[in-house]
C-alpha positions, 0 to 999 in steps of 0.5 A: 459668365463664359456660359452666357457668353456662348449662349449670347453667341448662339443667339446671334447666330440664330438672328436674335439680338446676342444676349444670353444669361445662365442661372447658377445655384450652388456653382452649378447652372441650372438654366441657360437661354439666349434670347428667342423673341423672334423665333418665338414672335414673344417680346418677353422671350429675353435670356434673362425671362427664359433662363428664370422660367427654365429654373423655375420649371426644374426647381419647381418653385417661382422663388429663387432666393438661392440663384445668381443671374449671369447675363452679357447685357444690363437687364431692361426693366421688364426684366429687372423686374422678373428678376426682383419678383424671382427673388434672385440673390445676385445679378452679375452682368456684362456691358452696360446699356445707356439706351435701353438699361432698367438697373443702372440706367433709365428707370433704375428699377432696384432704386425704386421705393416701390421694389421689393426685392433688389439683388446684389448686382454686379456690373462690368463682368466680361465688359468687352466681351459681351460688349464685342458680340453686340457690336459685331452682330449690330455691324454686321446688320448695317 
């Protein structure tokens, strides 16, 4: 979660919103993105979509059924979907996102009868941390 940390970091530094995400197989990152939807002027530039398609790109397979997903936010559900379709085996997050959330929260993607594939998820890793770099990036704009 370190490495999505920095990556959400960097993010904010570049004027996204700070969310980064890294793709781990066999405990070695693959992939890493923070978000870029601005830079790229592309609503589906999310850490998560980028890191997903990286790793694709280097494993040359659409399927990631051997990858986890570290990410510092609660996916949305457009991602939560990429991730169900990529097959990730396990999603580890950060903080929670009441608002705007697809996993635990809104829509609950992975609950839903119509998804084919739900990974383990775990929630809460490095909760104040990811937490933190979203309310002072967030403050820092007002």
């Amino acid at each position: 979660m370190e490495e999505a940390l920095e990556e959400a970091r960097a993010a904010g530094e570049r004027g996204e919103v700070p969310i980064g995400a890294v793709v781990v197989v066999d405990g070695e990152i693959i992939a890493r993105a923070g978000n870029r939807t601005r830079e790229l002027n592309d609503v589906t530039a999310h850490a998560e979509i980028l890191a997903i398609r990286e790793a694709s790109a280097k494993l040359g397979q659409e399927r990631l059924t051997d990858a986890d997903l570290y990410v510092t936010l609660e996916p949305c559900a457009m991602c939560a979907a990429a991730i169900s379709f990529a097959r990730i085996r396990r999603l580890y997050y950060g903080a929670e996102d009441p608002k705007g959330g697809g996993v635990h929260h809104g829509g609950r993607f992975y609950s839903q009868p119509t998804c084919h594939h739900a990974p383990e998820v775990y929630s809460g890793i490095d909760e104040r941390r990811a937490s933190d770099i979203l309310r002072d990036f967030f403050a820092g704009k007002r």
